[in-house]
N, C-alpha and C positions, 0 to 999 in steps of 0.2 A: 418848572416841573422836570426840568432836565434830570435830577437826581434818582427821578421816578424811574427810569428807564436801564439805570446802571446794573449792574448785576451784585448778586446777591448770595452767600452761605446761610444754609442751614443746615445744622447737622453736617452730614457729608455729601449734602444735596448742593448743586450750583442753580441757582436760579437765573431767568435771564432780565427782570424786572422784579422791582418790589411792589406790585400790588398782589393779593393771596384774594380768594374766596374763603367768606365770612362761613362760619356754621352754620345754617339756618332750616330750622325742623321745615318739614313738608309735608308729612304724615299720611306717605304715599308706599310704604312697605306693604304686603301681605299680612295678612292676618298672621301668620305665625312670626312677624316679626323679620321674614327673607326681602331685601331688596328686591323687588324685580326688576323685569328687562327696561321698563322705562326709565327708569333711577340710571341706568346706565348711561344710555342715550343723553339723561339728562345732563351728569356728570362729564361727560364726554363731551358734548360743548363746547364748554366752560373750562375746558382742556388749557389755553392758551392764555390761562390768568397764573399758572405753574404751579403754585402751591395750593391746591384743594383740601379745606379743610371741611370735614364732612360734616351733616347734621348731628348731633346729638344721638348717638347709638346706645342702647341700654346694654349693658354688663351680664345680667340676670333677670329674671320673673322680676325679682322685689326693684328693681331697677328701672323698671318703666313708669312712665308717668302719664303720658298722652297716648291715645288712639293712632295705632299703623306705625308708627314710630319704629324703624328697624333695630333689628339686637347682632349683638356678633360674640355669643356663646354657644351656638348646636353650629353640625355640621352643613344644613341649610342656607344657614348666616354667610360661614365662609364662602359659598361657592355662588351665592347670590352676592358679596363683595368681590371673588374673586372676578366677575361680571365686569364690574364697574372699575376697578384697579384695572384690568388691560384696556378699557375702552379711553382710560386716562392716560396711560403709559404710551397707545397707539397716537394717542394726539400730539404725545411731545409735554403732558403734562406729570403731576407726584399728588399722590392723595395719601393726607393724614386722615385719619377713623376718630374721630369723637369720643370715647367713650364717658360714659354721663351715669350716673345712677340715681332718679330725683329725688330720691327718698320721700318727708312727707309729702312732696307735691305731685301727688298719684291720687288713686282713686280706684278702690277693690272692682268697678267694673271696665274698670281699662286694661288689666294685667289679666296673664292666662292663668293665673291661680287663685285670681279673686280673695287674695289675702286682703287684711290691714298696712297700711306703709307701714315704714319703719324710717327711724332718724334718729339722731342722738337724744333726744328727749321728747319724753310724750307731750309736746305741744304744736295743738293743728296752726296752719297758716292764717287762720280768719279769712280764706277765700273761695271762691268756688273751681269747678273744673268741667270742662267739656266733656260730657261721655256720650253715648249712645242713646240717655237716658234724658238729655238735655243740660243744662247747667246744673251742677250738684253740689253743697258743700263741702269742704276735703274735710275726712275725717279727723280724729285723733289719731297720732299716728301711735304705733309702738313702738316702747324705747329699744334702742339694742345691747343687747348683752354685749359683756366684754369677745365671750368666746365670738358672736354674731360679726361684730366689728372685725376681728382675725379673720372670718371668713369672707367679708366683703373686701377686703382685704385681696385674697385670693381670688376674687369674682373678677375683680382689675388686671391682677395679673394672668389670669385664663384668657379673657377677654384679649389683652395687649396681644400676648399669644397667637390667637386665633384671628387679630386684625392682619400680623405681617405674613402669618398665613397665606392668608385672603391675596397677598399680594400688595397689601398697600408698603405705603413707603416708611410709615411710623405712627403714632400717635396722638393724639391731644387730649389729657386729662380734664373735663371740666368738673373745674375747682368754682364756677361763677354760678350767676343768674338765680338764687337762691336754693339750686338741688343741695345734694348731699354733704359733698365737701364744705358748700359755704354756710350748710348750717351746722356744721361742727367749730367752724369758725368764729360765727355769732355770738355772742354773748347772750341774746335772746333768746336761741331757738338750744342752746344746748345750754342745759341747767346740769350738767352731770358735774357728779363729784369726786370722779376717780380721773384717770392718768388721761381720758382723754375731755376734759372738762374744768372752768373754773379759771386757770391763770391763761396768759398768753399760749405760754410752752405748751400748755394743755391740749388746747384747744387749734392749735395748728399742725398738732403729734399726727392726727389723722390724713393730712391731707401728704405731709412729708414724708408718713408708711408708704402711702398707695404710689407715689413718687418713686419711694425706693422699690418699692416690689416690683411697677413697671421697668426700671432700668434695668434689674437687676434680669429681668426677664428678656428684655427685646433692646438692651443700650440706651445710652445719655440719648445719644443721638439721633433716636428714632423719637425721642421723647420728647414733647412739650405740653404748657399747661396751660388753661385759659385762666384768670382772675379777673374778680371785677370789683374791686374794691369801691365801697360806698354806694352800689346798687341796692336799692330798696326793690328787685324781685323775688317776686316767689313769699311775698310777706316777711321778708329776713329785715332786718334793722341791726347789726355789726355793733350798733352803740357808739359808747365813748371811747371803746380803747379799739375802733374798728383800724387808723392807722399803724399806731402801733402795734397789731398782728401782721400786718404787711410787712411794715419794717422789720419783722423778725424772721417772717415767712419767707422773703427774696433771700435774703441771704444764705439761709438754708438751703433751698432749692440750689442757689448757685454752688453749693460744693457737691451735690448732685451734676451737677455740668450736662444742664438739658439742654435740647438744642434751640428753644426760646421759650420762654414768655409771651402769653397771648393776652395782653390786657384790654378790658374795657375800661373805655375813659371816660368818666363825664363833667369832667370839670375841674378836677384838684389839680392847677398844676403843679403845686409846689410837691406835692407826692408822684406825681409822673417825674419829675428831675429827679427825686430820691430813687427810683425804683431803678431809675436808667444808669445813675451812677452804682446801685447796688447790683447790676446785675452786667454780667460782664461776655455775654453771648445775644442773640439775635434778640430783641424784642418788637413785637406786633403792637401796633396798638390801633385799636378799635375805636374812635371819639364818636361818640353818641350825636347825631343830628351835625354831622361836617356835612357843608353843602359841598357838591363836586368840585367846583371851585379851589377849595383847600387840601384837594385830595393827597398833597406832597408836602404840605404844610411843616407834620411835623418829621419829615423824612429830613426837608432841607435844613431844618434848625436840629438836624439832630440829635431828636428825641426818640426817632423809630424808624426800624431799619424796614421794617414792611407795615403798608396799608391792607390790611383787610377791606373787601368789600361785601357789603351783602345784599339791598335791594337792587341796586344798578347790575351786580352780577346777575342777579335771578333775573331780571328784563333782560340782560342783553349780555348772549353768549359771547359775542364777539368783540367786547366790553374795551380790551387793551388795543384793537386794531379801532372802536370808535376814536378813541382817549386820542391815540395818536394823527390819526385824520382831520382832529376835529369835528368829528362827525354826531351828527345830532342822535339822542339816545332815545330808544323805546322807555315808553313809561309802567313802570310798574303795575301790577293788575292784583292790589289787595283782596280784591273776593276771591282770587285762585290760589291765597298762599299757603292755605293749607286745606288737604286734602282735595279728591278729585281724580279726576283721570291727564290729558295731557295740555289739556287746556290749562295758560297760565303755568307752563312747566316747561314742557320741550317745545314751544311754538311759538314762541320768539321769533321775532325774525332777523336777519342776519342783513348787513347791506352787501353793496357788491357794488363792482368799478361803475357799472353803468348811472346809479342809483347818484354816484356822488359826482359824476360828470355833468348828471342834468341838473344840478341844484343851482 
């Protein structure tokens, strides 16, 4: 695990270890979507894992998808990140902003406009979704126009805007988990037949726009993207030519010259060596169900220069001082992962010298 420890570039950020904090929703915002002061606290933490990359932040109204979920498009947004950017920066830590837009995987009484979703093609996920109202069908969503898409478009790059704003340190487009990006990617969920639809090129056109409009707005630099090739979330299914959009999609991105790739893994390795060879800047990688154990795994074989973590992060703030002690870790508390007050959130507890003297 020694390689875990060594220091690390991103962007023009130096890191001083490669383990990062995973994205992970909490659905602990204000109703209008403002982080509050305990999201702060929260964050702050968790300061000492250096790369914070935040939960899933909605772009827009049509952008949201779940309950409290924060957004970073009004003026609210920012000053409720800029909160949580200095409580990160006080620690000695850098926080990337998420930005996420889920398209069909929303639901008209989760969003402040009580619209219909929208997505590349009017096909619902065959799932339900959490609202207020109990568990509910996701609708049909509606398709977007060409001009709609130019504007979402824009919604990413106001968004990126208003993240470095906020004071964070840069971005991370989520391109995964079946929102919006990865269902223009699909082959299932986008049946369209104009430029952004249909062949490979097509259908990867949209996520290498919003790509370009972020750099073009906040730098390579500040930039990275989440992917999760061959995740069957959010009802998405990629199909048969779901590799070959990868392999056309990294390399693209790499003349962009972002400052990583944030992949989830869950098994191909033979496309984790192709992505690592095709892409020529930091790459994250995420492996679905790594026991701690293997936390370094694919660091020391030279597959990924940072570890994301996400439930051991959320148990245990002080996560890089256990790793290094040895020190035995709090366990997760799934009935508090999402929503609530600060139970299961900032009440963790932390050790301390006496704690590992008497063990």
């Amino acid at each position: 695990m020694t390689n875990l420890w060594s220091t690390v570039t991103v962007g023009n950020l130096k890191l001083p270890h490669r383990l990062a904090m995973a994205p992970m929703t909490r659905n602990r915002a204000l109703f209008d979507g403002t982080p509050g002061n305990l999201s702060a606290e929260y964050y702050g933490q968790r300061a000492s894992l250096g790369l914070l990359i935040s939960e899933g932040t909605q772009i827009s109204d049509d952008g949201q998808g779940y309950l409290m979920t924060p957004g970073i498009y009004t003026d609210n947004h920012v000053e409720g990140w800029r909160k949580i950017a200095d409580k990160v920066h006080a620690s000695g830590g850098h926080l990337f902003i998420q930005l996420m837009h889920a398209g069909r995987m929303s639901h008209p009484d989760n969003t402040p406009h009580h619209r219909q979703p929208v997505a590349p093609s009017a096909i619902a996920p065959s799932i339900q979704m959490f609202t207020n109202n109990g568990k509910l069908d996701i609708p049909v969503p509606r398709e977007l126009s060409q001009a709609e898409i130019k504007e979402t478009i824009e919604d990413y790059r106001i968004a990126a805007a208003a993240a470095i704003k906020a004071g964070a340190d840069g971005v991370e487009i989520h391109g995964a988990n079946g929102y919006l990006i990865q269902q223009f990617i699909s082959e299932h969920s986008n049946h369209r037949t104009d430029e952004y639809g249909g062949s490979i090129v097509n259908r990867a056109r949209f996520a290498i726009e919003v790509a370009k409009a972020v750099v073009d707005e906040v730098g390579a630099e500040r930039t990275g993207i989440r992917i999760s090739p061959e995740v069957p979330l959010g009802g998405v299914d990629e199909g048969s030519s779901a590799l070959d959009v990868y392999r056309y999609l990294v390399p693209e991105l790499a003349k962009l010259n972002l400052a990583y790739i944030h992949m989830l893994h869950v098994g191909n390795e033979e496309l984790l060596s192709e992505i690592r060879s095709a892409w020529p800047n930091t790459l994250l990688v995420n492996r679905a169900g790594r026991p701690l154990k293997d936390i370094a795994v694919d660091i020391d074989a030279g597959l990924a220069d940072i570890t994301p973590v996400g439930a051991w992060a959320l148990a245990n703030p002080d996560l890089v001082k256990r790793l290094k002690l040895d020190a035995p870790l709090n366990e997760p508390d799934r009935a508090t992962f999402y929503g609530g007050d600060s139970r299961g959130y900032t009440d963790y507890p932390t050790i301390d010298e006496k704690t590992l003297q008497n063990r």
